[in-house]
C-alpha positions, 0 to 999 in steps of 0.5 A, a space after each residue: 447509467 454509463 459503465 463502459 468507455 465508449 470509442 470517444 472516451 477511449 480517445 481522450 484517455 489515451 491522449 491524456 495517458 499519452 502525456 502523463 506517462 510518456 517517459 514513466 517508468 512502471 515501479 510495479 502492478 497489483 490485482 485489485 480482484 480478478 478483473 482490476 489491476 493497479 499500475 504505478 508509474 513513477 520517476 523523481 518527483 512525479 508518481 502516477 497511479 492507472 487504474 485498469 478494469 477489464 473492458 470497462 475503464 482505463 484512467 489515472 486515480 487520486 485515490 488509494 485502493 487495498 490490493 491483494 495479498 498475494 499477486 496472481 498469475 498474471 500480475 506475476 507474469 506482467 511484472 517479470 516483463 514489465 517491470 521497472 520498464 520506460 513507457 514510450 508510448 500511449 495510444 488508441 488503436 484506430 478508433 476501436 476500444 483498444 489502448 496501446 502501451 508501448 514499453 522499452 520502444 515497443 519491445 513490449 506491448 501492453 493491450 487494453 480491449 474495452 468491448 465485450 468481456 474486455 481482456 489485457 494483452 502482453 505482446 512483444 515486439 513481434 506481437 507474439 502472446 506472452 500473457 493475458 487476462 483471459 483465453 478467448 476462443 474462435 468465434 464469429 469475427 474474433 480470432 482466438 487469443 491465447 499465450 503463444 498466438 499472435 495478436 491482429 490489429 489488421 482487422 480492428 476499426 480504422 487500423 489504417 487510419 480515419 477516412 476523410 468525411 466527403 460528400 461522396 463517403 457520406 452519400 455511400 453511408 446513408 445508401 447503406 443505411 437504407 438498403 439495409 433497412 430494406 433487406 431487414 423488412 424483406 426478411 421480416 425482422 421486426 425494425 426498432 429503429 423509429 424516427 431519430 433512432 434511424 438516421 443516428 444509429 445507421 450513421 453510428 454503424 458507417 462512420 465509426 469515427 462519430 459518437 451517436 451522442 456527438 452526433 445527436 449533439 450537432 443535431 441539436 446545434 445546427 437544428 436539424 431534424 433527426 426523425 428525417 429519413 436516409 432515403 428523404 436526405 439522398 433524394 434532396 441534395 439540401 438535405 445532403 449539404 446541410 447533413 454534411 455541414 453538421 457531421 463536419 462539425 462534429 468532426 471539429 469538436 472531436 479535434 478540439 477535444 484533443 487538442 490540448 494536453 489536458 481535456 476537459 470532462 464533464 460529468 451528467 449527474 441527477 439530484 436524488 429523491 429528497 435532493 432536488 434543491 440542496 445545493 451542489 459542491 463541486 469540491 466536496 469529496 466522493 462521498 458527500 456527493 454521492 449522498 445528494 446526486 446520482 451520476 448518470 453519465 461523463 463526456 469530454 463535451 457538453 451535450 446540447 440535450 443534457 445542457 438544457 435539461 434542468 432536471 440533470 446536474 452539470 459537473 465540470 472538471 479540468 481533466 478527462 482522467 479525474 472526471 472518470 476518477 471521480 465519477 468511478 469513485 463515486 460507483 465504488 463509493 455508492 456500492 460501499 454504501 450498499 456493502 456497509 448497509 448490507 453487513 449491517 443488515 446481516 448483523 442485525 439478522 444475526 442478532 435478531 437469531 440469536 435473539 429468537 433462538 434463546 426464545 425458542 428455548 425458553 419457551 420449549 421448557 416452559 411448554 415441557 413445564 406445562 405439559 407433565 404438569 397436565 400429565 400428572 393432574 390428568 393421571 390423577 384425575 383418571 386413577 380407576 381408569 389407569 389402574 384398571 388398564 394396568 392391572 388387565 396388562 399386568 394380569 395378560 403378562 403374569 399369565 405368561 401370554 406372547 407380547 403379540 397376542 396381548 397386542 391382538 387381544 386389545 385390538 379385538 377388544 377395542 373393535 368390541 368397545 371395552 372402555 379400558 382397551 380403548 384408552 390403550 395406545 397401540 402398539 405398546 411398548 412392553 419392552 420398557 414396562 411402559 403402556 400410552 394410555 389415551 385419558 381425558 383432562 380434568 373436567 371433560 372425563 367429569 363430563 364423560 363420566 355422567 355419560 357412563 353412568 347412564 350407560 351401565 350395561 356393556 354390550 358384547 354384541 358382535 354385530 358389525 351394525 352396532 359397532 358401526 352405531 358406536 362408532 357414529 356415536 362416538 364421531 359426534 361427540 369427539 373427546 379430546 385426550 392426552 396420552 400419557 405414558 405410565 410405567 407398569 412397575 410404578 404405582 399410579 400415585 408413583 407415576 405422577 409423582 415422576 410427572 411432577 418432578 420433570 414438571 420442577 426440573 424443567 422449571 429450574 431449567 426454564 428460570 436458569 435458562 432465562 437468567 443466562 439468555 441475558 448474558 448469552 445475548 449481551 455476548 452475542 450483540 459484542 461478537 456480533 459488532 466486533 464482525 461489524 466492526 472488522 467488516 466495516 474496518 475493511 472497507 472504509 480505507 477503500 476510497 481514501 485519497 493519495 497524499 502528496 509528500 512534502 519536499 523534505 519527506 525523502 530525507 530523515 526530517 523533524 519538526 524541532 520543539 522550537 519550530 526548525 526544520 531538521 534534515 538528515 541523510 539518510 545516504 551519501 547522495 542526500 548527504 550531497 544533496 543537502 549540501 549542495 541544495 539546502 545548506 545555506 548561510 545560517 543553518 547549522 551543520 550537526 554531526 557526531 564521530 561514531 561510526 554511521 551517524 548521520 549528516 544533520 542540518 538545521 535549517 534557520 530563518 532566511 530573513 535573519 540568518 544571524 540568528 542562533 539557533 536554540 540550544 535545545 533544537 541543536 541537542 536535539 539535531 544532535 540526539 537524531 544524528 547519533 540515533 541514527 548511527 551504529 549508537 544504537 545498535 550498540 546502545 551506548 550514548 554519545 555526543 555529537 558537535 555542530 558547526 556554521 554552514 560557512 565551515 564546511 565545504 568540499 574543497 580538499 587539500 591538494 593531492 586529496 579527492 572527496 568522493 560523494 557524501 563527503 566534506 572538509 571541516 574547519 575551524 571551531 567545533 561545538 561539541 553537544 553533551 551525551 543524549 539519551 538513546 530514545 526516539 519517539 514515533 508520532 502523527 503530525 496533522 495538516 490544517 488548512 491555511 484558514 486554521 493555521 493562524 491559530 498556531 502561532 507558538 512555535 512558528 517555525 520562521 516567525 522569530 524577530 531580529 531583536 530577539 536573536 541575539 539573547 541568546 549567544 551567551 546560551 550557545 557558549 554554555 551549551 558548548 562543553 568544549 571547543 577547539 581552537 579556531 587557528 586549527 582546521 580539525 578533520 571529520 569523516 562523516 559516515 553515513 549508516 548502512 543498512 540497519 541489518 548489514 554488517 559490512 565493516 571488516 574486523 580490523 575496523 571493529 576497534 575503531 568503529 567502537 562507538 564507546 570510543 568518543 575520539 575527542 582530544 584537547 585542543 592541540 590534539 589532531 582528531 582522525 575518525 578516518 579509521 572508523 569510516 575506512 579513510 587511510 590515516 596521514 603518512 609521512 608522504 603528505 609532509 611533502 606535498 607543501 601543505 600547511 602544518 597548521 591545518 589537520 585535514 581528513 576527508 568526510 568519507 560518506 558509507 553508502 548503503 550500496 558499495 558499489 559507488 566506492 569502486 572507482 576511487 578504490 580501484 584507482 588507489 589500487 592502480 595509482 599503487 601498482 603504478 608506483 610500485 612499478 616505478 620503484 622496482 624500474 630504478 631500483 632494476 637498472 641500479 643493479 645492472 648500471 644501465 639507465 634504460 627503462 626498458 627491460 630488453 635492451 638490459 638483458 642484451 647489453 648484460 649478455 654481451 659483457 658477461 663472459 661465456 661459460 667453459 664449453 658453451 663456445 665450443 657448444 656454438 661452433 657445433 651449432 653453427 656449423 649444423 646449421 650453416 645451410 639452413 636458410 629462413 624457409 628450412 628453419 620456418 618448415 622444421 620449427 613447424 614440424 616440431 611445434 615451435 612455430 604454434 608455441 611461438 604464435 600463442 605466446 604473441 597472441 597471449 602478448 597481444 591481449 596483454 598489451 590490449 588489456 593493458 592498454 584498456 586499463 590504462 584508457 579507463 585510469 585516464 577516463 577515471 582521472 579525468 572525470 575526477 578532474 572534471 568533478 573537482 572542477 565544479 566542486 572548486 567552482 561550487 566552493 568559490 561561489 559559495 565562498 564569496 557569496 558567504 563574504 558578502 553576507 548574500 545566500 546561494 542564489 535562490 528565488 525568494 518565491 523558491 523560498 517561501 514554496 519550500 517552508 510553506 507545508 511547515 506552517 500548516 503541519 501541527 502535533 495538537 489540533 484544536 477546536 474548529 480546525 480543518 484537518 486535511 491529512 495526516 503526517 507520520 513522523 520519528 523525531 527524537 522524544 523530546 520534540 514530540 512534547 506537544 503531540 497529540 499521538 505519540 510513542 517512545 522508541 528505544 534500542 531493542 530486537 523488534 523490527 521497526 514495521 512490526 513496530 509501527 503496525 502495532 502502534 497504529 493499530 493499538 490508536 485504532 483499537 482506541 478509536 472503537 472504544 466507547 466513550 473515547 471519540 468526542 463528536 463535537 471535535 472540542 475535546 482535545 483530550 479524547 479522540 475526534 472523529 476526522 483524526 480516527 478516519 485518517 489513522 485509520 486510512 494510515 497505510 502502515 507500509 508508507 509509516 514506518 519508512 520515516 523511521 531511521 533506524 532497524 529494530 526498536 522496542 516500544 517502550 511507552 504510548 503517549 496520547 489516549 493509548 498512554 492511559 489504557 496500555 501504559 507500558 507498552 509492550 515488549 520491556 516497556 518501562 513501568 508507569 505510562 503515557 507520562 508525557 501524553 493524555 491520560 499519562 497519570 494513569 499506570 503503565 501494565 506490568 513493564 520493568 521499572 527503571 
């Protein structure tokens, strides 16, 4: 099986690399483990994912891998170089196994070594170390590499380039190849190489630039003779022609495989035993795959000696990158495999301990039961024998004999053959009373004692011979005997009685221990499968595939209960974007005067845009447009407005500049009523486009023209109140900042207030300026000729980072200084009666006229006549004597920079006034295209295929799967609660303390705590009221990261769980109101101990 690139693969790789990522930027890098890294590149609309293995792959990956939690090292010491740097280049080096990353055009250079171990080098420009994977030391053809060295290229393979295949380069090949092989049969090395071996392997070491399985591949197009030898093709020229011809070839498919941006692969794979004729989906997922064939190899060509090989499976793809995907995909997928079975192995070993550990126990008491028993029965079938034994101890020890001499008396009489001194264990144990007597059971001392019987006189006789005889005696009739320990303070009948009473504890514990063994065991076999169940948790998101977002997931967005699509922006760039892209006729632009909400529009049916839109899909636009201001922080309820997409626009009164994220509002507007402050976070299932058909209630643009004009009469009633149309109203929109800044300056807190509505009757002139830091009308702007009819404010747009404010700030600023300027110049001239506007020649002219004061003429006349002989060099010299020259010199010098500085701020207010101009030139020519096509009833120009592209994911994007539905993904959404009426999975968020990650996390996870208990999952995926096997595998695959981002707003509490975890936890956590999942499955069931409202 293939598990390194080879010289060719590297090729193709870096070919493709080159085109996917010229011009990326790397947004960040992760460490799988100790050897794999995670790049990802990214820039608008195109994320790309490369993964790296030292020394065995390189390649772009489809699927989601876990990182680590904390970055190593080296990742550390990559992303302080490399990130958020343009890649500008990707290629091979030479034809060795080396891949170059270019960064900043060169400044930076990464290097990818797929030989031996494999290693990644960071270099500079100069190609000077400035980290890598692993230190390598001098070796044999290998110089060492470490931080601070400088990295060789000179001597890697083809580094200056591929030599051109020639007769004469072919010829020196081969002569190499046999002079070779004969030093090696001088020396006496054993040769491996056997007939096609030959020629392959030593064209594979002297052309480098070929494969050996290319080259055994042309070998079997052109049919030529692989087992012919070097030394025949040098001698017959033929041969050499004919050997030539087929190496050129396959130096044209080498070219050929890079000849386009996207090569293609091709993957050699072996069905598995029990496989052989099922049938091969090429579309199926790694995984199914995996089940049914074994990858053997993958190739950018298809080899002639697997492609007439039936016992291999071809698989071909389009692109080199996803053929190594998805052949490493499926090792890892196979080694999951094995890491599953092995947990389960392990569980099961586990229990099966357990399992024999409560065994052993039970049967150590049970064997303890048996064996006192056997001791009491044993003493009191030996009651003469133990009390004979206890009364000779008892008797030696009331004597007052040593312990030692007592113990040498029983040895001399157990060599003598006493019966009672040989039933006496040795050594005994008088320190505790206690002696260990050797008795025989039951029957057998029945049997013994006939013998005794016979045997009536005791021999004293010392003679070893006949101790010997006893001896021989006693070997031929052995005696099985227990010892028994008997205590010398206890009677005999006492001593068995303390035999049969261990004999009942033991039996109590036996039966205790048995009934607790069952709980011990059902206790192990739950802790035993919740290990499993982590581990396999673990390991199951591993090879997940990456989902695409949708156009409209960058924005905040929500599918309404009616079937629309809501945007939001979630900045003054979305807020320009929506307006400019998507805010076409018929749509409905909804927004609310409190500090921070939101720009909403609501996107209606292109094919017919006359018709409205529901009261309650606007109620809800509204509801999302003040959730996301600072309403709720606040927690205090308001009302919003919407108004036609033909009434907004960023034409601005003359004199006046809109600055990004802003527009102009006129005409009627109509006010929404106050809404809750609750949002709900829910799942969103994407089917495929056979299952879709079956969704056809809620169709987001499947609405008929004759039913569009039933519904006028409701918009008016929803309306509480409307404007007059004579009059143009002004609105700032402001977009919310960050959910934890608080950048709004004290005097503006008043204003801000969202408990302030800031309505007003019709004739009143509404100005939410103050709330968004837009200076109120002055008196001025009644002179500039506008219409007195029209009220007009700018929609200044707060975005998240100030920075895109500065501009027009600082030109007020200079605009003021300016004409703070011109009014001091008249005012200055007024009083000195000149009309100059410079201010020199006015001190001259008021020095002449002015009379001179006593004693400074006579004053003068002294001067001038001390100085009468001075000329200019004297008066030059003596200044410079006393520092009046430098004074002077530094006080121009200064002058000088004033004046550039002056001059630079004045080229920059000319540069600024300019780009403004520019940018209210487009936005006039923007206005009056979109005007005249407004008139004409036609939309902004747009493809009708365009079109149908942009609405096509809604169709396919459902809350409530049904039975026989293919789901492909999931979609994590935050729309307000009453949209999310028909969803499978949902949760109600409110105002409160809890960041809205630890939020999610918790919510996710409390859905796949559902997913593993018993009886909640429905494997045949018909039940809609329990959970199906494919929606807990892609919650589970749900990164938590990526969820919580469509959640617009800071800090939530989680106030109830809709769906299957309504039943089971109810109230939630956190304050959670009191009966829950109302609104989902199993919402009959009680909330836990939440607050009732």
């Amino acid at each position: 099986m293939k598990q390194r690139f080879s010289s060719l693969d590297v090729r193709v790789v870096a070919h493709e690399l080159s085109e996917a990522l010229v011009s990326l930027r790397l947004a960040n890098i992760y460490d799988l483990n100790s050897k794999i890294l995670l790049l990802k590149f990214a820039k608008p609309d195109n994320r790309q994912q490369l993964l790296i293995e030292s020394g065995f792959r390189c390649h772009l990956t489809d699927f989601v891998r876990t990182a680590s939690p904390a970055p190593s090292q080296f990742v550390a010491r990559l992303r302080k170089y490399l990130k958020t740097r343009r890649c500008t280049s990707v290629s091979q080096i030479g034809t060795d196994r080396i891949i170059e990353f270019q960064f900043s055009d060169g400044a930076f250079r990464l290097y990818l070594e797929f030989f031996a171990s494999g290693n990644i080098i960071l270099t500079d420009s100069d190609l000077k170390i400035l980290a890598l994977l692993r230190n390598v030391p001098e070796g044999e053809g290998q110089e060492p590499q470490r931080i601070g060295l400088t990295y060789t290229l000179e001597n890697r393979q083809n580094f200056g380039g591929v030599p051109a295949l020639t007769k004469e380069h072919l010829r020196d090949a081969l002569q190499s190849t046999v002079q070779k092989a004969a030093a090696d049969q001088a020396a006496g090395k054993k040769i491996k190489k056997k007939g096609a071996d030959e020629l392959r392997r030593g064209l594979a070491t002297t052309i480098t630039e070929l494969p050996p399985i290319l080259v055994e591949h042309v070998f079997r197009l052109t049919s030529f003779d692989p087992a012919t030898k070097p030394a025949e093709i040098l001698d017959d020229d033929s041969l050499l022609d004919k050997l030539f011809d087929t190496l050129q070839q396959a130096r044209e498919i080498l070219d050929e495989v890079t000849d386009s941006s996207v090569s293609n692969g091709y993957i050699i794979a072996k069905p598995r035993p029990g496989f052989e004729d099922a049938e091969m989906d090429v579309d199926a997922p790694p995984a199914e795959k995996a089940k049914t064939l074994l990858y053997e190899d993958f190739q950018p060509f298809l080899p002639k000696q697997f492609e007439d090989n039936k016992a291999y499976r071809i698989l071909p793809f389009i692109g080199y990158n996803k053929t190594v995907d998805e052949f490493f995909s499926s090792l890892e997928g196979q080694r999951l495999e094995s890491k599953l079975s092995e947990r389960e192995a392990a569980a099961k070993r586990k229990l099966e301990a357990a399992r024999m550990d409560q065994a052993k126990r039970i049967e150590g008491l049970q064997e303890m039961e048996m064996l006192n028993y056997r001791k009491a029965a044993t003493i009191q079938a030996n009651i003469e024998r133990v009390q004979e034994a206890m009364d000779a101890v008892n008797g030696l020890l009331q004597e007052g004999m040593d312990w030692v001499d007592i113990t040498k008396l029983i040895e001399k009489e157990q060599k003598q053959g006493n019966p009672v001194a040989e039933i006496i264990k040795l050594p005994m144990k008088l320190k505790e009373n206690t002696i260990t007597l050797l008795l025989g059971e039951g029957v057998e001392e029945e049997e013994e004692g006939d013998q005794d019987k016979e045997d009536d006189e005791f021999d004293y006789s010392d003679s070893e011979d006949d101790a010997d005889g006893a001896g021989t005696n006693k070997d031929k009739a052995p005696v099985k005997r227990l010892e028994v320990d008997i205590n010398l303070t206890l009677s005999v009948w006492n001593n068995a009685r303390e035999y049969y009473d261990q004999k009942r504890t033991a039996a109590d514990k036996a039966q205790k221990t048995v009934q607790q063994s069952v709980i011990a065991l059902k206790n192990a076999e739950q802790k035993i499968a919740e290990d499993l169940r982590k581990g396999l948790k673990q390991e199951k998101p591993v090879l997940q595939p990456i989902r695409k977002q949708m156009w409209f997931e960058k924005f905040t967005w929500f599918i309404s209960s009616d079937g629309y699509l809501v945007l939001g922006g979630r900045d003054a760039q979305q807020n320009e974007m929506l307006y400019k892209r998507y805010l076409r006729k018929g749509d409905v632009y909804v927004h609310a005067d409190v500090h921070g909400a939101a720009s909403v529009i609501i996107k209606n049916n292109p094919k017919t845009p006359d018709a409205p839109i529901p009261p309650s899909t606007l109620a809800q636009a509204g509801n999302l447009s003040v959730c996301c201001s600072s309403a709720w922080d606040s927690k205090a309820g308001m009302g919003a407005w919407w108004v036609n997409a033909d009434q907004v626009s960023k034409s601005a009164p003359t004199g006046e500049y809109l600055p990004v994220g802003s527009f102009m509002v006129r005409g009627k507007r109509n006010l929404l009523p106050p809404a809750l402050l609750t949002l709900g976070f829910g799942l969103l299932f994407r089917v495929s486009d056979d299952s879709k058909s079956k969704h056809t209630r809620h169709r987001v643009y499947e609405f008929a023209e004759g039913k569009t004009r039933g519904r006028a009469d409701s918009l008016d009633a929803l309306s509480v109140r409307a404007e007059s149309p004579h009059e143009q109203k002004t609105v700032a929109v402001e977009e919310s900042e960050s959910d934890d800044d608080d950048e709004d300056a004290a005097d503006q807190k008043e204003r801000a207030n969202p408990l302030h509505s800031q309505r007003s009757g019709p004739d009143d002139s509404v100005e939410s300026d103050a709330a968004q830091g837009v200076e109120p009308p002055t008196e001025e702007l009644a002179d500039l000729g506008m219409n007195k009819e029209e009220s007009v404010s700018s929609a200044d747009e707060s975005i998240k980072s100030p920075a895109e404010l500065e501009p027009a700030a600082a030109q007020n600023e200079e605009e003021e200084e300016d004409e703070e300027e011109e009014s001091n110049q008249p005012s200055s001239a007024a009083k000195t009666g000149t009309p100059s506007s410079s201010t020199a020649p006015q001190k001259q002219q008021s020095a002449k006229k002015a009379p001179t004061k006593r004693g400074q003429r006579g004053k003068q006349k002294k001067i001038a006549a001390k100085y009468k002989d001075q000329d200019d060099e004297d008066r030059a010299l003596m200044e410079e004597l006393m520092g009046v020259k430098a004074a002077r010199q530094k006080a121009e010098a200064e002058a000088a920079t004033k004046a550039k500085a002056e001059a630079e701020a004045a080229a920059a207010r000319e540069r600024r006034r300019q780009q403004q101009e520019r940018v209210k030139k487009e936005i006039a020519e923007h206005e009056e295209i979109r005007r005249l096509m407004m008139e004409e009833g036609e939309d902004m120009p747009l493809d009708e295929s365009e079109m149908a592209m942009e609405m096509a994911p809604l169709e396919t994007l459902v809350g409530n799967p049904l039975a026989g539905d293919e789901i492909l993904e999931v979609v994590p959404i935050c729309a307000p609660w009453s949209a999310l009426n028909k969803f499978k999975y949902k949760t109600k968020l409110q105002p409160g303390n809890t960041k809205k990650g630890k939020a999610v996390k918790e919510i996710v996870e409390r859905w796949r705590f559902a997913g593993g208990k018993k009886g909640w999952i429905d494997e045949s995926s018909s039940d809609p009221e329990k959970i199906w096997p494919r929606e807990m595998e892609l919650i589970k695959g749900l990164k938590v990261e990526e969820a919580f981002n469509c959640v617009p707003v800071g800090k939530v509490t989680v106030m109830q769980s809709g769906g299957l975890a309504g039943s089971s936890s109810g109230g939630g956590s956190g304050k959670g109101g009191g009966k829950g999942g109302g609104s989902g499955k199993g919402g009959s069931s009680k909330g836990g101990k939440g607050k009732k409202k």
